[in-house]
PDB file of N, CA, C and O in Angstrom:
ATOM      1  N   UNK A   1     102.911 104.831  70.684  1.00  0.00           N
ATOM      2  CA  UNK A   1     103.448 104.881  72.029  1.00  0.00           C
ATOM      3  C   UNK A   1     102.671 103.951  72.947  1.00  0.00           C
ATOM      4  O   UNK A   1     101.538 103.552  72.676  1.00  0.00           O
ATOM      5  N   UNK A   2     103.284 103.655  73.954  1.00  0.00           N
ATOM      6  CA  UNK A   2     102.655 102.430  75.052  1.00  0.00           C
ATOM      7  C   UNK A   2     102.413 103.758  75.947  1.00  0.00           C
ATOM      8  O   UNK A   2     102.821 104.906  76.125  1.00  0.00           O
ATOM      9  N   UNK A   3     101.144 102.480  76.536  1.00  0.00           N
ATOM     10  CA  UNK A   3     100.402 103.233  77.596  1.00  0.00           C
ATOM     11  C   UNK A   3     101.389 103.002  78.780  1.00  0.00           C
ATOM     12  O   UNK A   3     102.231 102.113  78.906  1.00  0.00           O
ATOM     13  N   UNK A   4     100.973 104.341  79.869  1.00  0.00           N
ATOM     14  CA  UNK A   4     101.814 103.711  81.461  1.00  0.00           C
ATOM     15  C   UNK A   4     101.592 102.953  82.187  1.00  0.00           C
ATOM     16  O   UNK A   4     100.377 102.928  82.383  1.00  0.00           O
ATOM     17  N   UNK A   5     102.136 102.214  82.788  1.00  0.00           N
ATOM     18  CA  UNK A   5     101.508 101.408  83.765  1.00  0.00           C
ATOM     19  C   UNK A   5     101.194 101.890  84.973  1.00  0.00           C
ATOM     20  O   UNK A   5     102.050 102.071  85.839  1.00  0.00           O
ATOM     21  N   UNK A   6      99.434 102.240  85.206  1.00  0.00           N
ATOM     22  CA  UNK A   6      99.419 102.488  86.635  1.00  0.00           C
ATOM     23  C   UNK A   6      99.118 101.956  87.856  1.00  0.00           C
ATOM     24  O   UNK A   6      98.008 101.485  88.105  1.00  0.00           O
ATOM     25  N   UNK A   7     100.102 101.999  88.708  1.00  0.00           N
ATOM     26  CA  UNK A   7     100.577 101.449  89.896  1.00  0.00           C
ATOM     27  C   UNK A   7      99.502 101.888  90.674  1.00  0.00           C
ATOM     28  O   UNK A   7      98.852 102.885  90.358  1.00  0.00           O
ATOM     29  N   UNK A   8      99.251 101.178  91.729  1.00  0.00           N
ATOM     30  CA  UNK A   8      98.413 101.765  92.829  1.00  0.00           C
ATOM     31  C   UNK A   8      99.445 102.463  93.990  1.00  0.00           C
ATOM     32  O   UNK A   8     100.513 101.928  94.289  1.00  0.00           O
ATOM     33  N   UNK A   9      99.130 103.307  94.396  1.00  0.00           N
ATOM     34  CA  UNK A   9      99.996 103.984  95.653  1.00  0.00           C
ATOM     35  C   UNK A   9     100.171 103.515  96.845  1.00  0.00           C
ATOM     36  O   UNK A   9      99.223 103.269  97.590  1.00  0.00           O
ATOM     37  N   UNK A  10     101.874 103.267  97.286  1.00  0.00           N
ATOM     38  CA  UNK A  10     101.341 101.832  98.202  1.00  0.00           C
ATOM     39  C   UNK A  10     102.338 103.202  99.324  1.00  0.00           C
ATOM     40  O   UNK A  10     103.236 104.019  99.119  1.00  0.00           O
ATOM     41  N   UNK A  11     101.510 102.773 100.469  1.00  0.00           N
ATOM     42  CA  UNK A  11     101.752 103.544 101.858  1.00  0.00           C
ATOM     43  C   UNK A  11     102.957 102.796 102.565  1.00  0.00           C
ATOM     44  O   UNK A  11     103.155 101.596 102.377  1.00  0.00           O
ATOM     45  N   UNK A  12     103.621 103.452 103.255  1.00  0.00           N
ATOM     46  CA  UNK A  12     104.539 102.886 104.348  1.00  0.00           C
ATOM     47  C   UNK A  12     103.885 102.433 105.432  1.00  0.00           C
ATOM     48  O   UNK A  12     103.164 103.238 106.021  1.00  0.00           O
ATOM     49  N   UNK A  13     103.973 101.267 105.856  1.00  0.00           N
ATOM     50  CA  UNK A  13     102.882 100.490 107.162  1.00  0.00           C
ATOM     51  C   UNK A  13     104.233 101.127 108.096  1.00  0.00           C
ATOM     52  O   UNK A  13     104.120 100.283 108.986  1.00  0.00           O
ATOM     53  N   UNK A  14     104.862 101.577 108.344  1.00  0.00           N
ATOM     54  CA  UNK A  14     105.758 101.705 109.735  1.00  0.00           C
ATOM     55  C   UNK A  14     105.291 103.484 109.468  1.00  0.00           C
ATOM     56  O   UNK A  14     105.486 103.928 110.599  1.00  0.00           O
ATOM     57  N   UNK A  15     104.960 104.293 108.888  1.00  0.00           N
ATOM     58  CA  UNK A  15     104.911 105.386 109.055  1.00  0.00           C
ATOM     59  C   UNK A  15     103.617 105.445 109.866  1.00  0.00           C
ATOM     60  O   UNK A  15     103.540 105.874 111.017  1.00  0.00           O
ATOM     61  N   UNK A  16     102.522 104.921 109.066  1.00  0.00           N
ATOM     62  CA  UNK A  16     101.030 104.523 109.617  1.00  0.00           C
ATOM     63  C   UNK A  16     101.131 103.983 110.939  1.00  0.00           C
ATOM     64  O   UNK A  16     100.443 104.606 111.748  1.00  0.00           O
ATOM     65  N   UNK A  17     102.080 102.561 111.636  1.00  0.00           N
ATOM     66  CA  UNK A  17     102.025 102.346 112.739  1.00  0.00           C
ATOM     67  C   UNK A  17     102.657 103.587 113.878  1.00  0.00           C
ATOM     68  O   UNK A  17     102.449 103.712 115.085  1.00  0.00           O
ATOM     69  N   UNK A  18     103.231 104.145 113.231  1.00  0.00           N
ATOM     70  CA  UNK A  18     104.419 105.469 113.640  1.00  0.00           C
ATOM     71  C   UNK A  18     105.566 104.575 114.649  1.00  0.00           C
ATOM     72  O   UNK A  18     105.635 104.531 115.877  1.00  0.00           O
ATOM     73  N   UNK A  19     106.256 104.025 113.792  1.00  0.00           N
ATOM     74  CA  UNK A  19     107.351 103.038 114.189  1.00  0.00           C
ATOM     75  C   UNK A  19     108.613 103.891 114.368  1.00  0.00           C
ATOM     76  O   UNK A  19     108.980 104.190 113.231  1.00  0.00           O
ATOM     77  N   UNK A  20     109.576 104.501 115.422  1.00  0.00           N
ATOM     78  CA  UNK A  20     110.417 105.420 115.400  1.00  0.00           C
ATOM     79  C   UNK A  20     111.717 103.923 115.408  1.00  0.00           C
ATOM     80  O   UNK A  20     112.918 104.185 115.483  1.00  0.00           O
ATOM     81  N   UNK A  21     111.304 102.706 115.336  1.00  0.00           N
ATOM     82  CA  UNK A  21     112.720 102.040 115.579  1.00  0.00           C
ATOM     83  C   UNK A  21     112.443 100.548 115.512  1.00  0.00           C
ATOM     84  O   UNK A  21     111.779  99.913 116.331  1.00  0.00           O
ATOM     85  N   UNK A  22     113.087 100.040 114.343  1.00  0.00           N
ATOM     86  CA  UNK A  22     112.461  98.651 113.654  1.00  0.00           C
ATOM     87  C   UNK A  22     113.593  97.399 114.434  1.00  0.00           C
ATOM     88  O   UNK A  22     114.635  97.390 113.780  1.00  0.00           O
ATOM     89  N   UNK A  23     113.629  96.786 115.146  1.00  0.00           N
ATOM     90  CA  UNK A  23     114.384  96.155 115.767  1.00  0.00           C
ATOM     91  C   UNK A  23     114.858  94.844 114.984  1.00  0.00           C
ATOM     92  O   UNK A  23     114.155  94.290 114.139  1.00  0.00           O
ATOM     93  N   UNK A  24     116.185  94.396 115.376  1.00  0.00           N
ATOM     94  CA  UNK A  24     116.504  92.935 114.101  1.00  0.00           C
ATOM     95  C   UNK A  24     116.444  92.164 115.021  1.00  0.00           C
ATOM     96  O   UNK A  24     117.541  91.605 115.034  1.00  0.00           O
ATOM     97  N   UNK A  25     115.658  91.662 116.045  1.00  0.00           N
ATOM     98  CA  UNK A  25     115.375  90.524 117.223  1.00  0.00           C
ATOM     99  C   UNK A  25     113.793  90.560 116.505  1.00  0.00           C
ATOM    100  O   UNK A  25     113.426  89.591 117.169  1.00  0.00           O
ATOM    101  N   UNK A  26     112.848  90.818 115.875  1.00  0.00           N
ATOM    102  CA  UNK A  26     111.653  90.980 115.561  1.00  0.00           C
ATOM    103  C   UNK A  26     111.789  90.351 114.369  1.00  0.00           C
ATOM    104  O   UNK A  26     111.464  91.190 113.529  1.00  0.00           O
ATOM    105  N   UNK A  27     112.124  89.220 113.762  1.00  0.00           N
ATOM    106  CA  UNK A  27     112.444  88.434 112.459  1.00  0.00           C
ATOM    107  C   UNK A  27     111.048  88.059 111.882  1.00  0.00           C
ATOM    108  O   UNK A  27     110.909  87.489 110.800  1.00  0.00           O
ATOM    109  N   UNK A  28     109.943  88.462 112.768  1.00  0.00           N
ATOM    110  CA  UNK A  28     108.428  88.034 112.596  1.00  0.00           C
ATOM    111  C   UNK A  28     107.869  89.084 111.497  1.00  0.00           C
ATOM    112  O   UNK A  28     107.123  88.892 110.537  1.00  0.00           O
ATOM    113  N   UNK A  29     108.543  90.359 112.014  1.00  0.00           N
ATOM    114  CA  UNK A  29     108.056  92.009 111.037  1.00  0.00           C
ATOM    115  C   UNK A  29     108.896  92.050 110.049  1.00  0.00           C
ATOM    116  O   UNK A  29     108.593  92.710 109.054  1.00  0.00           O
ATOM    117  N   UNK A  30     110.423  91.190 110.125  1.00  0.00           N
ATOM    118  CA  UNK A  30     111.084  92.035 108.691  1.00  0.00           C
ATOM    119  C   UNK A  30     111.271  90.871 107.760  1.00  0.00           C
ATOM    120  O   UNK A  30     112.160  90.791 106.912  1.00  0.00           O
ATOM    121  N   UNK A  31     109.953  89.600 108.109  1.00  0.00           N
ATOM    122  CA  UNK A  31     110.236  89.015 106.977  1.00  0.00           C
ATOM    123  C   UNK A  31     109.222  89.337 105.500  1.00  0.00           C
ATOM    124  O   UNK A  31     109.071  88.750 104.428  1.00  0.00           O
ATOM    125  N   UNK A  32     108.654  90.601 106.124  1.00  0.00           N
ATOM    126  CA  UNK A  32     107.689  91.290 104.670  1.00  0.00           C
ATOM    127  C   UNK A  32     108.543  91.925 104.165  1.00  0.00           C
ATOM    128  O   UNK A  32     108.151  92.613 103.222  1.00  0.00           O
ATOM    129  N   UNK A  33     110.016  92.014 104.500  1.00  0.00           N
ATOM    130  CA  UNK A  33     110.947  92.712 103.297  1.00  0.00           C
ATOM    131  C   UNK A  33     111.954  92.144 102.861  1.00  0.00           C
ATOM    132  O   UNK A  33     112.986  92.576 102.348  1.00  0.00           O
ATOM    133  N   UNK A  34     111.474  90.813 103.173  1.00  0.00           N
ATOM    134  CA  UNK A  34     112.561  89.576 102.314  1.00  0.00           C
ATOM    135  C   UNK A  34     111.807  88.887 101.507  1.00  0.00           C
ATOM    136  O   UNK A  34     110.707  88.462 101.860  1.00  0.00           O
ATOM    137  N   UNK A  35     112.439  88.645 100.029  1.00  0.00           N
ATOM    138  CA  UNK A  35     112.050  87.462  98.810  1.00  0.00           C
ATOM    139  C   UNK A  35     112.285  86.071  99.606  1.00  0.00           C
ATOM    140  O   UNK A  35     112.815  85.834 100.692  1.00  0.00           O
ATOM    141  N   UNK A  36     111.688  85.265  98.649  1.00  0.00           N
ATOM    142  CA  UNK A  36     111.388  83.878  98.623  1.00  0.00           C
ATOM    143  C   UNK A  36     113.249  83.453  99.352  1.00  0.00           C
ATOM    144  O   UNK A  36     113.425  82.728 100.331  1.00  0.00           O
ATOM    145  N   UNK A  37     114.262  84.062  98.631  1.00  0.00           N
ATOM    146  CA  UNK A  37     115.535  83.933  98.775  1.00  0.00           C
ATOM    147  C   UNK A  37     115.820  84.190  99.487  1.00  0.00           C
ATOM    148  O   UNK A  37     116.833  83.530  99.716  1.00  0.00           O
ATOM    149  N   UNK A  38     115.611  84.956 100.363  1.00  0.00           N
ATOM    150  CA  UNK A  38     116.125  86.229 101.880  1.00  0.00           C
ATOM    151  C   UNK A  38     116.956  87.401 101.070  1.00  0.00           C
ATOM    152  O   UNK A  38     117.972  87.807 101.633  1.00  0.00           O
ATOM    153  N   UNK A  39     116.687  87.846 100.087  1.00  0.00           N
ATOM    154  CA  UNK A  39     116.904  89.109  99.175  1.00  0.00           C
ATOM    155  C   UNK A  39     116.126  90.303 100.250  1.00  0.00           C
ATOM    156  O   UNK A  39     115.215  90.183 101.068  1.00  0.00           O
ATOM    157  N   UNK A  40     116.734  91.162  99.931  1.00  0.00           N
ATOM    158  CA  UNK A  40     115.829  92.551 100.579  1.00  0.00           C
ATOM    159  C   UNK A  40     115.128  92.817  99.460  1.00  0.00           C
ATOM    160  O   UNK A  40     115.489  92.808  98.283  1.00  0.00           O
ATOM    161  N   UNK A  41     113.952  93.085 100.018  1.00  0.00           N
ATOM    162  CA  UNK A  41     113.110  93.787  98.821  1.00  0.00           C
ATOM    163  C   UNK A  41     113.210  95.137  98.557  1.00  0.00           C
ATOM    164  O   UNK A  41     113.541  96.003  99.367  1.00  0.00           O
ATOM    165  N   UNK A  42     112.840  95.326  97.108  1.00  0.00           N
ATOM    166  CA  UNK A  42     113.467  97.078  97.304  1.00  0.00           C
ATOM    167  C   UNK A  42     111.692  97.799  97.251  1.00  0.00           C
ATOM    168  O   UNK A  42     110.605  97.278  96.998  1.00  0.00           O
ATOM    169  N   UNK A  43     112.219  99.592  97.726  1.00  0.00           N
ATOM    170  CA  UNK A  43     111.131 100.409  98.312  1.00  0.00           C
ATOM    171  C   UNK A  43     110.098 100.308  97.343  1.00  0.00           C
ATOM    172  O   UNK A  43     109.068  99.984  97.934  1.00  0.00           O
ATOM    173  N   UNK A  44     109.851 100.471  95.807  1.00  0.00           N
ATOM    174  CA  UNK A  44     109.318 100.329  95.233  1.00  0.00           C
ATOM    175  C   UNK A  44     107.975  98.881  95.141  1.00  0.00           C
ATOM    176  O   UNK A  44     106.955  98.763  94.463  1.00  0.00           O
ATOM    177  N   UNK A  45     108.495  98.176  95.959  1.00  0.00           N
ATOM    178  CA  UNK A  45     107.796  96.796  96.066  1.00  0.00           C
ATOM    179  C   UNK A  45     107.308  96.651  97.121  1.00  0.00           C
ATOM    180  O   UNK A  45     106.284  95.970  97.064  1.00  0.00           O
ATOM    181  N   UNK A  46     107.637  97.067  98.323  1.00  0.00           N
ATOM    182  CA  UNK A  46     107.519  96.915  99.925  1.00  0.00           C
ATOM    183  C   UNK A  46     106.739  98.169 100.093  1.00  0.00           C
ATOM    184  O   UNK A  46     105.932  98.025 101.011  1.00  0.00           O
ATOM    185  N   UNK A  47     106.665  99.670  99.394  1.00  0.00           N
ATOM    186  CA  UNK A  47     106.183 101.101  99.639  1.00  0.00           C
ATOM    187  C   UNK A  47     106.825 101.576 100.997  1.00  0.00           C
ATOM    188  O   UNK A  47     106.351 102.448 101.726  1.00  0.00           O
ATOM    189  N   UNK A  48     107.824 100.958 101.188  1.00  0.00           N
ATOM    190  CA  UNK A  48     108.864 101.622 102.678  1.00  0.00           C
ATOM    191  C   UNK A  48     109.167 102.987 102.140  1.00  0.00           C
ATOM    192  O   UNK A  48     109.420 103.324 100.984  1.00  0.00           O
ATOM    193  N   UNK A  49     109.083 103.708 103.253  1.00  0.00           N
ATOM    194  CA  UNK A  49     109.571 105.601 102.791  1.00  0.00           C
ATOM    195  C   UNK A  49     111.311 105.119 102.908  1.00  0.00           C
ATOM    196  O   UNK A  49     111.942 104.123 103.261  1.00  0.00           O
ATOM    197  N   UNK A  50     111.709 107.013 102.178  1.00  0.00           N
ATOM    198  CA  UNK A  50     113.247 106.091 102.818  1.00  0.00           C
ATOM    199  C   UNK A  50     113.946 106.085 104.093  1.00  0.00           C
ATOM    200  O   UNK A  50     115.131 105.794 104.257  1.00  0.00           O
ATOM    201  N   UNK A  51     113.115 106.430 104.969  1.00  0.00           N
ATOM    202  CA  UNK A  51     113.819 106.553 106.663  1.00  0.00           C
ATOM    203  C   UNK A  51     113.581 105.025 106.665  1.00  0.00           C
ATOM    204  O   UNK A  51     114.561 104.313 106.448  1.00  0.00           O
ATOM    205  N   UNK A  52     112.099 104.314 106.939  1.00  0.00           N
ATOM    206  CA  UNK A  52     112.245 103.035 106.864  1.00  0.00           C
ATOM    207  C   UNK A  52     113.057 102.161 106.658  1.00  0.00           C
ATOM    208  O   UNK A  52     113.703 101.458 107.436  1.00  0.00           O
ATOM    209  N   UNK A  53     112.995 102.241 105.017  1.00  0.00           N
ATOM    210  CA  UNK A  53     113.516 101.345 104.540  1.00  0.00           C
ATOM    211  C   UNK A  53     115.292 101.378 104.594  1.00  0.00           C
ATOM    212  O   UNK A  53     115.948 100.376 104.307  1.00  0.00           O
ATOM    213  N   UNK A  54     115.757 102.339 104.895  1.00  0.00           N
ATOM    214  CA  UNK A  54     116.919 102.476 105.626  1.00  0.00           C
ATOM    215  C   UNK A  54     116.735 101.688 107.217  1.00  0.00           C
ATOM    216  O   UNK A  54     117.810 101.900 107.777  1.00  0.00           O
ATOM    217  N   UNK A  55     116.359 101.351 107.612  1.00  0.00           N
ATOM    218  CA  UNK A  55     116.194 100.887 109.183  1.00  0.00           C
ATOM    219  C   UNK A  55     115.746  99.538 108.554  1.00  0.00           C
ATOM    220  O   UNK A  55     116.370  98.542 108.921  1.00  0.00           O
ATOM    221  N   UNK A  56     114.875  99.403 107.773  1.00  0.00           N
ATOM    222  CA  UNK A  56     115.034  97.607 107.555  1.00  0.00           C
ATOM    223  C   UNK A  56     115.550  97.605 107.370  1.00  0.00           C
ATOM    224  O   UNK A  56     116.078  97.109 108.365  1.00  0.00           O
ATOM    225  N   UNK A  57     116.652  97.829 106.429  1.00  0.00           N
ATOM    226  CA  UNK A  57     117.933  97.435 106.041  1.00  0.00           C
ATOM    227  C   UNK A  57     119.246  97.052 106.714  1.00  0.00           C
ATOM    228  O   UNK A  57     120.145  96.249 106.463  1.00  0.00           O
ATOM    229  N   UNK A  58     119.067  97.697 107.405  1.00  0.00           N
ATOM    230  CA  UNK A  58     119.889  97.735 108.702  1.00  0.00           C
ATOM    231  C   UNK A  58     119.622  96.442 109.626  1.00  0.00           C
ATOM    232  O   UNK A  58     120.360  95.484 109.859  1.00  0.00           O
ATOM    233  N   UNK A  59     118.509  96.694 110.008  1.00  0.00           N
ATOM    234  CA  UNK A  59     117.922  95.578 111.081  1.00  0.00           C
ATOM    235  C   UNK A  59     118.180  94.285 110.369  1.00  0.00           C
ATOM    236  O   UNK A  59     118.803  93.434 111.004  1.00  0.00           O
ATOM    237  N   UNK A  60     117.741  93.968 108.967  1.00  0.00           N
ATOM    238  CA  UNK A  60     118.170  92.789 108.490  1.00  0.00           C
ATOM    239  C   UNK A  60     119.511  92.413 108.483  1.00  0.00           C
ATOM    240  O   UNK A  60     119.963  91.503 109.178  1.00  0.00           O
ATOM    241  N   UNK A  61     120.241  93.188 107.608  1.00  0.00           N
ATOM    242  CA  UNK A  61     121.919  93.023 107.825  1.00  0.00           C
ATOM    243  C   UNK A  61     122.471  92.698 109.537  1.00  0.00           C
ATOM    244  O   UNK A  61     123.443  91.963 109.708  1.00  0.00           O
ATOM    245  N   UNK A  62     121.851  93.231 110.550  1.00  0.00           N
ATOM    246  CA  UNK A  62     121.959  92.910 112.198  1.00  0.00           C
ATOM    247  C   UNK A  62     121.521  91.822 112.399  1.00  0.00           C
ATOM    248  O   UNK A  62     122.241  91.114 113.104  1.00  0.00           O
ATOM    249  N   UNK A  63     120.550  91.367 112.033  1.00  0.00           N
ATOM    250  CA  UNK A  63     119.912  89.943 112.246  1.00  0.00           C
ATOM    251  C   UNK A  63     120.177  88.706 111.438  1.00  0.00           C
ATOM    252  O   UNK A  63     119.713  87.611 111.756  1.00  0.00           O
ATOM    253  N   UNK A  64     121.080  88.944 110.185  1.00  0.00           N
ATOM    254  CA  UNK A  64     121.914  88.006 109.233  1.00  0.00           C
ATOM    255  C   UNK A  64     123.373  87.758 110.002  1.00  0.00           C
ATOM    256  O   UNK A  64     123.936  86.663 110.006  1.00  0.00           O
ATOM    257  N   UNK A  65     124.056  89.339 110.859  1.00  0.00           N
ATOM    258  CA  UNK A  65     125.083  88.631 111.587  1.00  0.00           C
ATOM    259  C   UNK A  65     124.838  88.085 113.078  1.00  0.00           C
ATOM    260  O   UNK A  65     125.737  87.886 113.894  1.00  0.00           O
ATOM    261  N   UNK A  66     123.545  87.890 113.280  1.00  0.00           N
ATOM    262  CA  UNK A  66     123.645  87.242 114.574  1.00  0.00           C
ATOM    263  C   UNK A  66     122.684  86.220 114.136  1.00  0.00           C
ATOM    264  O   UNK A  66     121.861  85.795 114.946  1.00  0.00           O
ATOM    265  N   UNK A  67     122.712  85.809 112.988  1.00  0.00           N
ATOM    266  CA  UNK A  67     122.143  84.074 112.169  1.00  0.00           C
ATOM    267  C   UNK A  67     120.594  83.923 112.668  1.00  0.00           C
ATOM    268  O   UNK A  67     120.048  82.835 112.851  1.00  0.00           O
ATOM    269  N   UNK A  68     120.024  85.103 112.843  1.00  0.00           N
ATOM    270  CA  UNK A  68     118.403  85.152 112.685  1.00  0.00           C
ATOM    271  C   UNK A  68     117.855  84.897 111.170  1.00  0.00           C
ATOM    272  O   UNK A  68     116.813  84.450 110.692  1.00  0.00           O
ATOM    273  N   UNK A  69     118.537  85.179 110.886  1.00  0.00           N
ATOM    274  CA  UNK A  69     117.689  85.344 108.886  1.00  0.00           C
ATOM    275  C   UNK A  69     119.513  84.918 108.305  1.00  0.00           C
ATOM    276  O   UNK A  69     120.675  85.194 108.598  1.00  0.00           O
ATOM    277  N   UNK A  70     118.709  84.068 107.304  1.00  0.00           N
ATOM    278  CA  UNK A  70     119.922  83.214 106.546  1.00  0.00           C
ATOM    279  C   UNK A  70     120.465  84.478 105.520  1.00  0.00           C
ATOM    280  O   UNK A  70     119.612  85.315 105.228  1.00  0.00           O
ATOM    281  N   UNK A  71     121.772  84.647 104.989  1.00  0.00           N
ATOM    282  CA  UNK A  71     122.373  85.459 104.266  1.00  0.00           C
ATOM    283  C   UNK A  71     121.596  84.964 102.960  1.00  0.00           C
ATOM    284  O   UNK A  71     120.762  85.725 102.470  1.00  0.00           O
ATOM    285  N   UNK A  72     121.867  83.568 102.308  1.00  0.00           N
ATOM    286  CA  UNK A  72     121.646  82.977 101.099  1.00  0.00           C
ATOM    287  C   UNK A  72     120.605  81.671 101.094  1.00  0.00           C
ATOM    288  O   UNK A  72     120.734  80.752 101.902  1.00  0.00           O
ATOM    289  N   UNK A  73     119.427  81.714  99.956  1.00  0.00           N
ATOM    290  CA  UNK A  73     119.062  80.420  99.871  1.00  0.00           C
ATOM    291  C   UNK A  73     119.948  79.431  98.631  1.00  0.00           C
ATOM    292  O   UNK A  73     119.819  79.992  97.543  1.00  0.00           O
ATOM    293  N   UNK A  74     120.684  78.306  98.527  1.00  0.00           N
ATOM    294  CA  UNK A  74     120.791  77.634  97.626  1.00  0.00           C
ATOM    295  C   UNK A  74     120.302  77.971  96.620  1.00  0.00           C
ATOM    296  O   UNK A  74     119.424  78.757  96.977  1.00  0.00           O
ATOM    297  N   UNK A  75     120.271  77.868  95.094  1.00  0.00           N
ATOM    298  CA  UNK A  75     119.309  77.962  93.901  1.00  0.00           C
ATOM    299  C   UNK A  75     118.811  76.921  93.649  1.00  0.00           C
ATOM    300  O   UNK A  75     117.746  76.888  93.032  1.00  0.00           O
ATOM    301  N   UNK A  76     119.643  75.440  94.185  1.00  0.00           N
ATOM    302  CA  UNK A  76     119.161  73.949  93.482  1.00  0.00           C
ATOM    303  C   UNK A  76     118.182  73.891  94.267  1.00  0.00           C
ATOM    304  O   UNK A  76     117.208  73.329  93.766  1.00  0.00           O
ATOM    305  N   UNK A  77     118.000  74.379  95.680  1.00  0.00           N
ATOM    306  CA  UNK A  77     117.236  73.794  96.571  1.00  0.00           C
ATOM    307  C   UNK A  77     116.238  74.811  97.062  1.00  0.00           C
ATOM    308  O   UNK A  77     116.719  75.663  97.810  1.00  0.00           O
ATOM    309  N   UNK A  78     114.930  74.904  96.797  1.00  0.00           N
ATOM    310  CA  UNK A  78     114.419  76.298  97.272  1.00  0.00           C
ATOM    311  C   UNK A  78     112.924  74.947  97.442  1.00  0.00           C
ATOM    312  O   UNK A  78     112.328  73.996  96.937  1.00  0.00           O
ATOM    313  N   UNK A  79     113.108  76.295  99.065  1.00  0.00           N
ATOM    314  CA  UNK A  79     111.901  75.418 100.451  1.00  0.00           C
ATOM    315  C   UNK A  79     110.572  76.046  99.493  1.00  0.00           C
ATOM    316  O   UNK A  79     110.359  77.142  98.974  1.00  0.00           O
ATOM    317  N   UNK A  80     109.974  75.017  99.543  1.00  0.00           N
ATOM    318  CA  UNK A  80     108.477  75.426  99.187  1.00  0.00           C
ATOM    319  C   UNK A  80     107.874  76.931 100.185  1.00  0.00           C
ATOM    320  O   UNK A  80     107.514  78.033  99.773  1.00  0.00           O
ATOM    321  N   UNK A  81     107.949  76.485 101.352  1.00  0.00           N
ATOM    322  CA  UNK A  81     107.608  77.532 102.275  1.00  0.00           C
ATOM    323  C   UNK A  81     109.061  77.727 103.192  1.00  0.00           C
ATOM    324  O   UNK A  81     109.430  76.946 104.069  1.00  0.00           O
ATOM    325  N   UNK A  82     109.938  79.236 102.662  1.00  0.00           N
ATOM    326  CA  UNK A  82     110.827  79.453 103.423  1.00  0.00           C
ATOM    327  C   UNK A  82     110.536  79.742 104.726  1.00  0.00           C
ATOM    328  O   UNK A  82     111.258  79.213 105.571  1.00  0.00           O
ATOM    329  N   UNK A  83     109.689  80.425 105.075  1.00  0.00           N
ATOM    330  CA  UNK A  83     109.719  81.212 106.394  1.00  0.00           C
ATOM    331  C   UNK A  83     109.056  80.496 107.244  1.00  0.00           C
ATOM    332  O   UNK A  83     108.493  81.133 108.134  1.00  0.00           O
ATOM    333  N   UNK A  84     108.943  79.335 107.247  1.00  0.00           N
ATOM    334  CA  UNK A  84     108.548  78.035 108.282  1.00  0.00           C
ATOM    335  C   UNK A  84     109.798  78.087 109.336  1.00  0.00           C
ATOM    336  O   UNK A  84     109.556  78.198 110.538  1.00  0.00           O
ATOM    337  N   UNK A  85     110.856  78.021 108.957  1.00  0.00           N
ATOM    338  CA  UNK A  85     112.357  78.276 109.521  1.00  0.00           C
ATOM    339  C   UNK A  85     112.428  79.527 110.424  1.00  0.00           C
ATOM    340  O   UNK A  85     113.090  79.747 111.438  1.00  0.00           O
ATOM    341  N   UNK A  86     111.526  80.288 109.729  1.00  0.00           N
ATOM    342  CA  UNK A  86     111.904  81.695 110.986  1.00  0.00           C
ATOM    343  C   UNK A  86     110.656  82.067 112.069  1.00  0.00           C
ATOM    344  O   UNK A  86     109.724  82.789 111.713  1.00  0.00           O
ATOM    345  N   UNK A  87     110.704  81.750 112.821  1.00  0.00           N
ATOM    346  CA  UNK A  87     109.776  81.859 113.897  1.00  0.00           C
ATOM    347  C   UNK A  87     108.653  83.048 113.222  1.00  0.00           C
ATOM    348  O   UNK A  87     107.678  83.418 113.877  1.00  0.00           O
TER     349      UNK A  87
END
């Protein structure tokens, strides 16, 4: 049998800040829950609880339709440093 892999226990930084409301005009805070691609990252990777990470989710999808954060990166073309583009 294989051994488990153990993970270190990763905390929610918005529970710790006690964040009651993650705003999608703040493209500065929710780009720690976007990939290289502008993918959402999922809870397991980010340690968002799920109230959070329900509210990033949100806030991103709000800030993709008002063209703060790009929906898609190209695959042929990927920026060395994406988030130069987002304030």
């Amino acid at each position: 049998m294989s051994e488990k892999r153990k993970y270190k226990k990763r905390y929610c930084k918005y529970c710790e800040a006690k964040v009651d409301f993650i705003d999608y005009k703040d493209v500065g805070s929710l780009k720690y829950s976007l990939s290289e691609r502008y993918k959402i990252m999922p809870r397991r990777l980010t340690g968002n609880c799920k109230r959070h990470q329900d509210m990033v989710t949100i806030a991103i999808k709000q800030a993709r339709a008002a063209a703060l954060v790009p929906y898609t990166v190209s695959r042929k073309v990927v920026a060395a440093t994406p988030y130069e583009e987002i304030r």
